[in-house]
C-alpha positions as CSV (number, residue, x, y, z in Angstrom):
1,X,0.0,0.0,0.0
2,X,1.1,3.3,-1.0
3,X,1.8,6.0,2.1
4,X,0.9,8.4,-0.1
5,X,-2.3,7.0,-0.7
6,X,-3.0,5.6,2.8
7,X,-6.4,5.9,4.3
8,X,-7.0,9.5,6.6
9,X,-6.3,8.2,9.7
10,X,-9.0,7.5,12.8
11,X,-9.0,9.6,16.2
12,X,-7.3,6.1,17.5
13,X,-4.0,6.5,19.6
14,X,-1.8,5.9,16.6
15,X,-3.1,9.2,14.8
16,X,-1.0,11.2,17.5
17,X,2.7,9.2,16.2
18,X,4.5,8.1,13.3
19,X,2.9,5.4,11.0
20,X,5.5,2.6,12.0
21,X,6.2,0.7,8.9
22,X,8.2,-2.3,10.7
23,X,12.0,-3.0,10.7
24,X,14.2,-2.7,8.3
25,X,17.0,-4.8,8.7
26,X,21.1,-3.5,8.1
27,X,24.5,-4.1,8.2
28,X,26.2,-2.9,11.7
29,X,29.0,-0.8,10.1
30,X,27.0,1.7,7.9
31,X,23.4,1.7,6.7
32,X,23.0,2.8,2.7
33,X,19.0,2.6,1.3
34,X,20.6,2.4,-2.0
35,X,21.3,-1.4,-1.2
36,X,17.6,-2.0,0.1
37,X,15.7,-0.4,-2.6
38,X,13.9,-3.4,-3.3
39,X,12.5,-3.3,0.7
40,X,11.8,0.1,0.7
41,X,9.8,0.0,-2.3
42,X,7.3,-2.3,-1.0
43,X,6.9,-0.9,2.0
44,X,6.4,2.9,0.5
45,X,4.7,2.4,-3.1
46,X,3.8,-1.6,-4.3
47,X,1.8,0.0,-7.1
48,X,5.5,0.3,-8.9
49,X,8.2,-2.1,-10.1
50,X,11.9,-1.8,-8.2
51,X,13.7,-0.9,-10.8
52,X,11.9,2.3,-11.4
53,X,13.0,3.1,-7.9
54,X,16.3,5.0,-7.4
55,X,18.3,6.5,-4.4
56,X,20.6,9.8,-4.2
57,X,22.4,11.4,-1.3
58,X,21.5,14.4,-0.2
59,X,24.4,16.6,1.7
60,X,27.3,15.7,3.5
61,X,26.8,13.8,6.2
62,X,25.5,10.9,4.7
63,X,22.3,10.4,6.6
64,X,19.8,12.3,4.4
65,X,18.8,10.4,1.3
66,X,16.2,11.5,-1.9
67,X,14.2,7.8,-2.7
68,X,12.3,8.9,-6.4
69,X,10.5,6.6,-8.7
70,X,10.0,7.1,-12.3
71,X,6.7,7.6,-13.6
72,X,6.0,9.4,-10.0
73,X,5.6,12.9,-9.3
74,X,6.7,12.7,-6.1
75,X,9.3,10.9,-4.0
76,X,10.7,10.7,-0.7
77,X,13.0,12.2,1.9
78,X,14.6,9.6,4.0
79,X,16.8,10.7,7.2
80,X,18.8,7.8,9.5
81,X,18.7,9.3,13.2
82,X,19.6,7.9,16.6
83,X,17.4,4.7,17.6
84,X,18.5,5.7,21.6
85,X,18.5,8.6,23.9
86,X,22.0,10.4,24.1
87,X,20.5,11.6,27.7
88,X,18.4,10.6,29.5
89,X,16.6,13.6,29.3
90,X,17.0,14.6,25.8
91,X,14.5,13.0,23.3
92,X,15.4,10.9,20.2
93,X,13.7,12.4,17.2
94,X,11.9,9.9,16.5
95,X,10.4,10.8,19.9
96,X,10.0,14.3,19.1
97,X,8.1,13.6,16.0
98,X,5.5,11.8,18.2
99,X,5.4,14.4,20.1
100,X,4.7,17.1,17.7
101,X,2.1,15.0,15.6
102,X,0.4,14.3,18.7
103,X,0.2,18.3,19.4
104,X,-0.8,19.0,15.8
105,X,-2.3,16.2,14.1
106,X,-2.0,17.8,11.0
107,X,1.6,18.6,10.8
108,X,2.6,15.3,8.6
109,X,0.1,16.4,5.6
110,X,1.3,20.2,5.7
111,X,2.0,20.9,2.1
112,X,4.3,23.6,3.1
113,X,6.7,21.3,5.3
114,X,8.5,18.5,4.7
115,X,7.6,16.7,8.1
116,X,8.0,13.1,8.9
117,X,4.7,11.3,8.4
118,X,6.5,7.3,9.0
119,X,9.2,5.2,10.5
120,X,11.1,2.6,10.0
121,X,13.2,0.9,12.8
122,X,16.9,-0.6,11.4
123,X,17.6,-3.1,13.1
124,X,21.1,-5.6,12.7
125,X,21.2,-9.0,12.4
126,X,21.2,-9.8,16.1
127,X,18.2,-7.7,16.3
128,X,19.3,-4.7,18.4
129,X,17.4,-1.4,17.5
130,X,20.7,0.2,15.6
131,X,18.9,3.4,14.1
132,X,15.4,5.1,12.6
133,X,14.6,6.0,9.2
134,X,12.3,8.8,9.2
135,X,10.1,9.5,5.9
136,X,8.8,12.6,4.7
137,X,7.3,13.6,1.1
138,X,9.9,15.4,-0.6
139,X,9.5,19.0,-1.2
140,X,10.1,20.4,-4.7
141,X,12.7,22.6,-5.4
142,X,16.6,23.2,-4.3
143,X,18.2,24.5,-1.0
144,X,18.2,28.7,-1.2
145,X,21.4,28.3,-0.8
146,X,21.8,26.4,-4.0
147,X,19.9,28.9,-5.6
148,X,21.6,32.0,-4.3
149,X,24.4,30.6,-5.4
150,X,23.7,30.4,-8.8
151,X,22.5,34.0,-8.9
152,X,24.5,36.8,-10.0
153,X,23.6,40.1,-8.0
154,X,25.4,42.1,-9.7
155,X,22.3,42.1,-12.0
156,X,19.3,44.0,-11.3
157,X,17.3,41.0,-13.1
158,X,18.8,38.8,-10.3
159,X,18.5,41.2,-7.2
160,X,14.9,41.5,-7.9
161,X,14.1,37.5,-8.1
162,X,16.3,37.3,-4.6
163,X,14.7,39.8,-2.9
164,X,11.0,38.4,-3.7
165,X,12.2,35.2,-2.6
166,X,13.3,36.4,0.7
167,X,10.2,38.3,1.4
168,X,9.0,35.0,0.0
169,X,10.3,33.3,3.1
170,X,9.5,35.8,5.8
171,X,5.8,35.0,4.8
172,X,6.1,31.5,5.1
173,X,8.1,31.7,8.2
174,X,5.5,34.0,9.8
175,X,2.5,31.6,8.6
176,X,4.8,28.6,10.1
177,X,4.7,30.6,13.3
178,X,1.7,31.6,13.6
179,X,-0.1,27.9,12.8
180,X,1.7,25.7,14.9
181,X,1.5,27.6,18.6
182,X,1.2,25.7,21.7
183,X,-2.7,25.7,21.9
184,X,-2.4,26.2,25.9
185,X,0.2,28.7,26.1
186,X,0.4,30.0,22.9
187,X,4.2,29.6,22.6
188,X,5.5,29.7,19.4
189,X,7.3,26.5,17.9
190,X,10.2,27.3,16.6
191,X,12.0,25.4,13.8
192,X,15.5,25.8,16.3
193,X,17.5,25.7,12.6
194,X,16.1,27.8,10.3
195,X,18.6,28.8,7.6
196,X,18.9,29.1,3.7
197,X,20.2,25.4,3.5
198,X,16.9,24.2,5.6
199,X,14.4,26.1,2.9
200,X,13.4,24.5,-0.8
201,X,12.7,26.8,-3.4
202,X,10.9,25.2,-6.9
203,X,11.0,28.5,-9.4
204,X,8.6,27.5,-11.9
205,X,5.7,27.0,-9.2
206,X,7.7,29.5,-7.1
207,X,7.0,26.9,-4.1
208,X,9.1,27.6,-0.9
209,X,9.0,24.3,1.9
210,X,10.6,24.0,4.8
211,X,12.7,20.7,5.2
212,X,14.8,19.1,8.4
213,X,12.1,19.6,10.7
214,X,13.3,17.0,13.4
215,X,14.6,19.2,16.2
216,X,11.2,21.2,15.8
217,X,10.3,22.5,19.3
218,X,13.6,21.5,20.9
219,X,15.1,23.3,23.3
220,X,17.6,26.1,22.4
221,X,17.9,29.6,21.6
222,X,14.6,30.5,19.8
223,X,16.1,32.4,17.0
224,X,14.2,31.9,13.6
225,X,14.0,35.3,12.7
226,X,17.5,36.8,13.6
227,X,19.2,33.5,12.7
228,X,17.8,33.4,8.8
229,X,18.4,37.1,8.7
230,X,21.9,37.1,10.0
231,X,22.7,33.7,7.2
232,X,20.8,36.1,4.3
233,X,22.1,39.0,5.3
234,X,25.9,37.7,5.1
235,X,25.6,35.5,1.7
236,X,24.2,38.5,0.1
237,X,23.3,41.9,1.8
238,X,20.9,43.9,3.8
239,X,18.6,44.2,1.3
240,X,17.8,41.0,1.2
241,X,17.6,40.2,4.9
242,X,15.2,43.2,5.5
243,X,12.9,41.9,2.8
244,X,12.9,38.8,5.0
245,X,12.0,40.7,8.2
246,X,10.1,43.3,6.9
247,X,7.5,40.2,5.0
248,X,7.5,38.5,8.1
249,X,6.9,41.2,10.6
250,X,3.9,42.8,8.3
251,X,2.3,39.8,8.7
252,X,3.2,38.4,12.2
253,X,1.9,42.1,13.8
254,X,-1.0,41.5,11.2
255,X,-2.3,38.3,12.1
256,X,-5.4,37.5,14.9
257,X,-2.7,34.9,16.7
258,X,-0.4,37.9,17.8
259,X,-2.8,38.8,21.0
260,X,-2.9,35.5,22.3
261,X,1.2,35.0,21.6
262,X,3.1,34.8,25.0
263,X,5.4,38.1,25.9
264,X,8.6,35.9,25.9
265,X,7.5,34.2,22.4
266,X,6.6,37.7,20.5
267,X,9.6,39.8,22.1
268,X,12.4,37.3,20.8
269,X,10.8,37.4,17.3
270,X,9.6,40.5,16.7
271,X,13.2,42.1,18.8
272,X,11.0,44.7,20.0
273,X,11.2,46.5,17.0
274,X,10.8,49.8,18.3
275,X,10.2,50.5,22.2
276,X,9.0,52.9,24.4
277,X,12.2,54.1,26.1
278,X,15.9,53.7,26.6
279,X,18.4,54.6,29.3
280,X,21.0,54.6,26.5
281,X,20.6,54.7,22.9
282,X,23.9,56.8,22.1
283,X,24.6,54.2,19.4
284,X,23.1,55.6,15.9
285,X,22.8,53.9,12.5
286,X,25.5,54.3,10.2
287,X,25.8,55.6,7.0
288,X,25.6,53.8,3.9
289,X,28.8,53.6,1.6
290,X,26.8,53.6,-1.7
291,X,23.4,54.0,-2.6
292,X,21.1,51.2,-2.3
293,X,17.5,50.2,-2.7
294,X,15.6,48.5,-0.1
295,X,12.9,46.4,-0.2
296,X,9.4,47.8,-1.4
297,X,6.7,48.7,0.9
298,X,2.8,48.8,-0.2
299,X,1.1,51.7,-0.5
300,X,-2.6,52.6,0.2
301,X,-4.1,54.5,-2.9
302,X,-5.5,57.0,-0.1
303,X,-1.5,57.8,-0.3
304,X,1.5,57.4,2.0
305,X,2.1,58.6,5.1
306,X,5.2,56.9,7.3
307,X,3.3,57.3,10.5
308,X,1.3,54.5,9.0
309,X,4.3,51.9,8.2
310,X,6.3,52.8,10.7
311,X,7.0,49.1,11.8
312,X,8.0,48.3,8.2
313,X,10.2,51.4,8.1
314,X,12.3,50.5,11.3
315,X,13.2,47.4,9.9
316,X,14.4,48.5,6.5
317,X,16.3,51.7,8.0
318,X,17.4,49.9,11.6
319,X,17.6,46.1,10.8
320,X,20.3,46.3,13.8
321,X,19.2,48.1,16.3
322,X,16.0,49.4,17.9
323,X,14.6,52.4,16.7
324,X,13.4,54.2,20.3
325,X,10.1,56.7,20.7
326,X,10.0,57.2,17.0
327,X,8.3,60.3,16.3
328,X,7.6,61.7,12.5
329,X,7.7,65.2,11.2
330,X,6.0,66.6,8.3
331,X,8.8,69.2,6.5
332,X,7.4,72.1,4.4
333,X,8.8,71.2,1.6
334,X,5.5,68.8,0.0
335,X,6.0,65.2,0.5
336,X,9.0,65.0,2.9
337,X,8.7,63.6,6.1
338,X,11.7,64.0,9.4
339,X,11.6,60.4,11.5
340,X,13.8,61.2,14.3
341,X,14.1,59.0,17.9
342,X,14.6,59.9,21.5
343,X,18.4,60.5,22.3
344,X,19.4,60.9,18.5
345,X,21.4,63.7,17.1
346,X,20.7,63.0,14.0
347,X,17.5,61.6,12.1
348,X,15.8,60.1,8.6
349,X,14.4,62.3,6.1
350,X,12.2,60.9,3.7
351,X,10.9,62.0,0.3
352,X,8.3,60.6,-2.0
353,X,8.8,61.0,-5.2
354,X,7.5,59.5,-9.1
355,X,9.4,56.5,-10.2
356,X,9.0,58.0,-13.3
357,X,11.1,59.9,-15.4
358,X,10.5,63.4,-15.5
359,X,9.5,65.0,-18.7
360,X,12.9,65.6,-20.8
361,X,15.0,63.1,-18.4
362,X,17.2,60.2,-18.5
363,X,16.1,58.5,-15.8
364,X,13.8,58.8,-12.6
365,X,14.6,61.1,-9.7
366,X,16.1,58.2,-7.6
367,X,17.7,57.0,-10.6
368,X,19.8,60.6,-10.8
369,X,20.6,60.4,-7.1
370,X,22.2,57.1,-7.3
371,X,24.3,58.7,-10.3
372,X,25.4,61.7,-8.3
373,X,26.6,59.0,-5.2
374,X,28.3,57.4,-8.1
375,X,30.1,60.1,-8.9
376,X,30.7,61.7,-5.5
377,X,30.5,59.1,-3.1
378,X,32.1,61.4,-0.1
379,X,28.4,63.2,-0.1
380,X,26.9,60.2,1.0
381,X,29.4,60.0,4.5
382,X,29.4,64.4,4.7
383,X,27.0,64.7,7.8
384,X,26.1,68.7,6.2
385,X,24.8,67.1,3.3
386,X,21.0,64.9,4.4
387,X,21.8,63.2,0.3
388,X,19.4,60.3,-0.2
389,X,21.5,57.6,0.6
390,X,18.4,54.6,-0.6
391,X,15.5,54.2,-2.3
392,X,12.8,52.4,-1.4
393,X,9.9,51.4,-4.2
394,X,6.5,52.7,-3.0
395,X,3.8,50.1,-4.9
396,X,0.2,50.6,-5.5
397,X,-1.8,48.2,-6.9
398,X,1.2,46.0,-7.2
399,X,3.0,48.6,-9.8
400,X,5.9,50.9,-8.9
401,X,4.4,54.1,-9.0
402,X,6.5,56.2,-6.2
403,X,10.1,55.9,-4.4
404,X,10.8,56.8,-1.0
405,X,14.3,58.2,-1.0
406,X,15.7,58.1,2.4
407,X,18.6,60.8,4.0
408,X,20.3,60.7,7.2
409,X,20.5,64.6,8.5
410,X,21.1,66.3,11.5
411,X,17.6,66.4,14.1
412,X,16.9,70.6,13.5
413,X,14.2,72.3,12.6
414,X,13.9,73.9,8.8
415,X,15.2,77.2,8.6
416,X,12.4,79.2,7.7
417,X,10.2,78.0,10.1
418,X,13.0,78.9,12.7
419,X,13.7,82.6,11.2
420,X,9.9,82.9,11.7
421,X,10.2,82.5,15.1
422,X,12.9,85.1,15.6
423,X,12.0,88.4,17.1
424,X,14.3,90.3,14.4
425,X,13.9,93.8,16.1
426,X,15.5,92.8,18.9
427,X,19.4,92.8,18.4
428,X,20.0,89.5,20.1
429,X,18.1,87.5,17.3
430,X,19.8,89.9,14.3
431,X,23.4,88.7,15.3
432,X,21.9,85.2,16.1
433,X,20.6,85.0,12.5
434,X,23.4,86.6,11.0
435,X,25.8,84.4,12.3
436,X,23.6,81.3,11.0
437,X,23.7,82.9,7.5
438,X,26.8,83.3,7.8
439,X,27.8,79.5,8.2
440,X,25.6,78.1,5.9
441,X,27.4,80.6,3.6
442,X,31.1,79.2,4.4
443,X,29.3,75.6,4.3
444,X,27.8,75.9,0.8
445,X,31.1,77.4,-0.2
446,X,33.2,74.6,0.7
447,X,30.2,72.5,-1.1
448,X,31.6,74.0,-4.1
449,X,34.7,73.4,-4.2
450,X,34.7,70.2,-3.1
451,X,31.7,68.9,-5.3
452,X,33.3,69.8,-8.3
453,X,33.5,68.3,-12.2
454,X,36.8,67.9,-12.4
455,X,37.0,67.9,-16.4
456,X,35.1,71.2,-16.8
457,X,35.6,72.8,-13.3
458,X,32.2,73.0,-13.1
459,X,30.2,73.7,-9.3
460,X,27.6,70.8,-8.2
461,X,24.6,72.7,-7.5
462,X,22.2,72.0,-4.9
463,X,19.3,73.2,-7.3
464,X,16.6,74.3,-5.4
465,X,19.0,76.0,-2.3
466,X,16.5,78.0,0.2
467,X,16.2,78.6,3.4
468,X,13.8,75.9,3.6
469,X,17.0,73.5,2.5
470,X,18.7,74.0,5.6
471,X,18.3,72.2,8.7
472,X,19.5,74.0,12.3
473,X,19.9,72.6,15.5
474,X,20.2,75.4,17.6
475,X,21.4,73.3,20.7
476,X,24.4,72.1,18.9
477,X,24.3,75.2,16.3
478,X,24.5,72.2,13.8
479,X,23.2,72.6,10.4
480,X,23.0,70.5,7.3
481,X,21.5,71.0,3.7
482,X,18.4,68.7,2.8
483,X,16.0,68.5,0.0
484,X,18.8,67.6,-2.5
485,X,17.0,65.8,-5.0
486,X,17.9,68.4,-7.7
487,X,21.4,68.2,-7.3
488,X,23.3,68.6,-10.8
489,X,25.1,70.9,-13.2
490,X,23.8,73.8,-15.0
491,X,21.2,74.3,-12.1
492,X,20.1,77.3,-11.2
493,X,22.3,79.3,-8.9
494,X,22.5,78.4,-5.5
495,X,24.4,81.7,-4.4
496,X,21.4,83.8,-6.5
497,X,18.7,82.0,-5.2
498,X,19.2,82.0,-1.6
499,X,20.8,85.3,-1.6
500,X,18.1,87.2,-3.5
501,X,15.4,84.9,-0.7
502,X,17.5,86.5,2.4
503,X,17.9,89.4,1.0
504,X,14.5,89.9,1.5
505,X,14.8,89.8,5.3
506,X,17.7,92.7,5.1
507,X,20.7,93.7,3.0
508,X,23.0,92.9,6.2
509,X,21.6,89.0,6.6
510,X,22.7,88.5,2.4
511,X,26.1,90.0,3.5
512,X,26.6,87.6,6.2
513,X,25.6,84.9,3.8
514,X,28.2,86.4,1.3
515,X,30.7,87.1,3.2
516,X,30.6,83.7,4.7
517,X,31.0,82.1,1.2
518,X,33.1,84.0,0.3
519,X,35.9,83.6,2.9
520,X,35.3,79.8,2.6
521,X,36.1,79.8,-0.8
522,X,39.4,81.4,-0.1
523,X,40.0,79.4,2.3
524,X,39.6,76.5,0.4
525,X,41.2,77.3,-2.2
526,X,43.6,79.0,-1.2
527,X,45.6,80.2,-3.9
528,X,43.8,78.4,-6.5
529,X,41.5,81.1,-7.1
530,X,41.7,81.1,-10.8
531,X,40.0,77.4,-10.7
532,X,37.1,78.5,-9.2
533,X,36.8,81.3,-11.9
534,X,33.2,80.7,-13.7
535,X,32.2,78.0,-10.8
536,X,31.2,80.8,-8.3
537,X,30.0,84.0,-10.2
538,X,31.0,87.4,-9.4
539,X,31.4,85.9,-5.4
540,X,34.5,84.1,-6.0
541,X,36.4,85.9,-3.5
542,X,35.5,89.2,-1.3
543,X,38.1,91.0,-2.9
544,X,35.6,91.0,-6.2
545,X,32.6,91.6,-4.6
546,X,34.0,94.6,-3.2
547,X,35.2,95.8,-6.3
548,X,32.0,95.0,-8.4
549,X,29.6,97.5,-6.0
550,X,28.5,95.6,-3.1
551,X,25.9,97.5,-1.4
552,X,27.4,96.7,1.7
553,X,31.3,97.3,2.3
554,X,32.4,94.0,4.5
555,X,33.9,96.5,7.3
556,X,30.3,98.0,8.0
557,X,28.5,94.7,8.2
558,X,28.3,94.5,12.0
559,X,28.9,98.1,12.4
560,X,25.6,99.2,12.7
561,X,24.7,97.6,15.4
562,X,27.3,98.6,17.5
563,X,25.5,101.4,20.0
564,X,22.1,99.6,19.4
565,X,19.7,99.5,22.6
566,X,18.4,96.0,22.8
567,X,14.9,97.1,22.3
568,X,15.1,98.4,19.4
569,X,11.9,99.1,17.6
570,X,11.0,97.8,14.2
571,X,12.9,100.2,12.0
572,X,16.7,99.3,11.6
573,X,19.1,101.3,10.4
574,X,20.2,101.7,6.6
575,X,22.3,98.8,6.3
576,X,19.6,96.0,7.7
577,X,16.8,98.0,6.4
578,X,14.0,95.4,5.9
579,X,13.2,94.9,1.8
């Protein structure tokens, strides 16, 4: 009789074990089912003839066997374990199948597992018990690590098919989770060895199964999630093992079973993604070397907003540490968004975008920013610059209709919205807001001469540089540029743009902006002047902006403010008259 085709089985006491299929008898010295192929056939398929039967090895430790027949669609998975207790204590696995079958009957015709469904007892000649042959259906497909390895990542083709598969596998690990739970306690059972080697994938069907399922439930360190993550993670990138987490963690916090999950069960899978408080979270995420894109996250057609994925979005930015009190921002600058934590000096900024391609472009927006941290990698580690330093897809409706592009900035507030908050008649916010304009003019200057085209000499522009572009902390008097999607050459003016926009607050604030470009220009430079020539307009050193009729001579800049009372009422004097 076929075990494939044997009768459901009754509520009698042998529904909760192993169908024992007798004994088997062996040699002593090593046990090969290759030379009892004629045995096992009849006792696992007497509808076909032996020699249709064949046997192949599977790994290296010769105790895991493949047992197909031709003219079959589906074969067997054979594994020789210990007939005997190492300990007393410690189960055989032959014991701890019982065990788990008797917990969840249903476990042996899971099509998603390869689990043991029979037995067979080898036994010597003398008959003493020698070993177990366990039986399972065999799952279709190779080991992911087979398949990884046959991949080639550096092509986008490739990348994508991996990273589906791993979000592939956090599913299946979450539904194997969430299905077989201790129906008392509601402890999870975990698989105790859960790697790439221990998951099938079949492409064509795009079938994932979980195989080795012996030491299911065992004792150990109840590591699933990190384990597989730390395994993916390591054989091929971040990317990949966030797609992992982030699949299994939308639907582990999404399914019913979560409420009734014990705290010490839920807290070692899930890591606490993000909690409540910390006494120390100095520690911050570092920066990426290149840029990258992450895994995709689903968006609503009401629209995005992280507030609503911000579970999702701690993985992907923080798959190594927690992400504490996070708290999210919306920036005046449309669809960008500050995520910042407790105890964080600096924060995320994120952007949506179009995936698109503008009209008259090469490529999308996130497709230019990976071109310009091609070409000037250092602005991806320059903490004054918040670049985007990944992408991550934004689908509706299953198509790729936005990106996410993520920066790391300094935690400040957007400079408009802090100039608005300045008092500007009194005299102790003018030479507070001077001196601000001031250093984001030596700041941008150094930006230029650092971020330069070194075949034409050519400036990289911010391309849309306002005050709304700069962050400020005023605690650390930190500041850093953002919104620097637009970076490129040929864009419009940065020193124009935000000069003829501060202008408008005084001719004395645009001074301070110059004269702090200005001087960082020279002294960066320094004495290579005639290189900058053409990158920085009539501002390439004071000495020219002097001679071309500056309103504003740079000795009187501070002057006239000099004998001011503190209280001064709204009118300044003519060199910070208001525009």
């Amino acid at each position: 009789m076929s075990l494939m085709a044997r009768p459901p089985r009754s509520s009698s006491a042998a529904d909760s074990s192993l169908n024992r299929l007798g004994d088997l008898y062996v040699p002593v010295q090593r046990f090969d089912p290759a030379d009892h192929v004629a045995q096992l056939a009849r006792l696992l398929d007497q509808g076909f003839q032996t020699e249709r039967f064949s046997v192949r090895p599977v790994g290296l430790n010769h105790t895991v066997w493949i047992l197909s027949c031709q003219g079959r669609h589906e074969g067997w998975m054979l594994k020789q374990v210990a007939a005997h207790r190492r300990f007393s204590g410690l189960p055989t696995d032959t014991e701890c199948c019982d065990a788990l079958i008797s917990k969840f009957p249903g476990i042996p015709s899971d099509p998603k597992l390869a689990f043991p469904h029979s037995v067979l007892h080898l036994k010597a000649q003398s008959g003493e018990h020698v070993g177990d042959l366990l039986v399972a259906r065999q799952a279709p497909g190779v080991q992911l690590g087979r398949f990884l390895a046959d991949l080639d990542l550096a092509k986008p083709e490739d990348q994508q098919r991996l990273q589906h598969v791993s979000s592939g596998v956090g599913e299946l690990l979450a539904d194997f989770h969430t299905r077989y739970a201790d129906p008392i306690t509601g402890e999870v059972t975990h698989h105790t060895d859960f790697h790439p080697s221990n998951v099938l994938f079949h492409e064509p069907s795009g079938t994932l199964s979980i195989v080795d399922l012996t030491g299911m439930g065992s004792g150990g360190i109840r590591d699933d999630v990190d384990k597989f993550a730390r395994l993916i993670g390591h054989l091929a990138g971040d990317r990949y093992a966030a797609a992992f987490r982030l699949r299994y963690i939308s639907l582990w916090k999404g399914s019913d079973f979560v409420s009734s999950v014990s705290t010490a069960a839920s807290s070692t899978d899930l890591g606490l993604l993000y909690s409540q408080s910390s006494s120390d979270n100095s520690s911050r995420t570092p920066r990426r070397r290149s840029f990258q894109y992450l895994s995709s996250l689903v968006m609503p057609k009401a629209g995005f907003h992280p507030s609503q994925s911000l579970t999702s979005l701690a993985w992907l930015l923080s798959p190594e540490r927690k992400v504490v009190n996070p708290k999210v921002t919306e920036l005046s600058s449309g669809s960008v968004w500050m995520l910042s934590e407790s105890n964080q000096k600096e924060c995320w900024i994120l952007e949506k975008v179009s995936s698109s391609k503008p009209q008259a472009e090469s490529q999308s927006v996130a497709g230019s920013c990976e071109e310009v941290a091609r070409r000037f990698p250092a602005l991806l580690a320059d903490e004054r610059a918040a670049f985007p330093q990944c992408a991550i897809p934004l689908q509706v409706d299953q198509h790729h209709s936005f990106d996410l592009l993520v920066s790391r900035a300094v935690c400040g507030i957007e400079l408009d919205r802090y100039v608005a908050e300045l008092d500007l008649d009194r005299k102790k916010d003018r030479e507070k807001l001077r001196c601000i304009l001031q250093k984001v003019g030596e700041t941008l200057g150094d930006f230029h001469v650092k971020y330069v085209d070194l075949e034409t000499g050519e400036a990289l522009q911010h391309g849309d540089f306002h005050l709304r572009s700069v962050l400020y902390n005023e605690a650390t008097e930190g500041l850093c540029f953002c919104n620097m999607t637009k970076m490129g050459f040929g864009s419009q003016s940065d020193l124009q743009t935000f000069h003829d926009e501060v202008k408008r607050l005084g001719n004395c604030y645009a001074e301070a902006f110059r004269q702090g470009y200005t001087g960082s220009c020279q002294r960066t430079v320094h004495g290579q002047v005639s290189h900058g020539i053409g990158l920085f307009g009539p501002w390439n050193c004071a000495g020219e902006a002097s001679d071309s009729g500056s309103e504003i001579a740079e000795s009187e800049v501070f002057s006239d403010v000099a004998s001011e009372p503190d209280d001064q009422a709204a009118n300044h004097d003519e060199g910070c008259s208001l525009m």
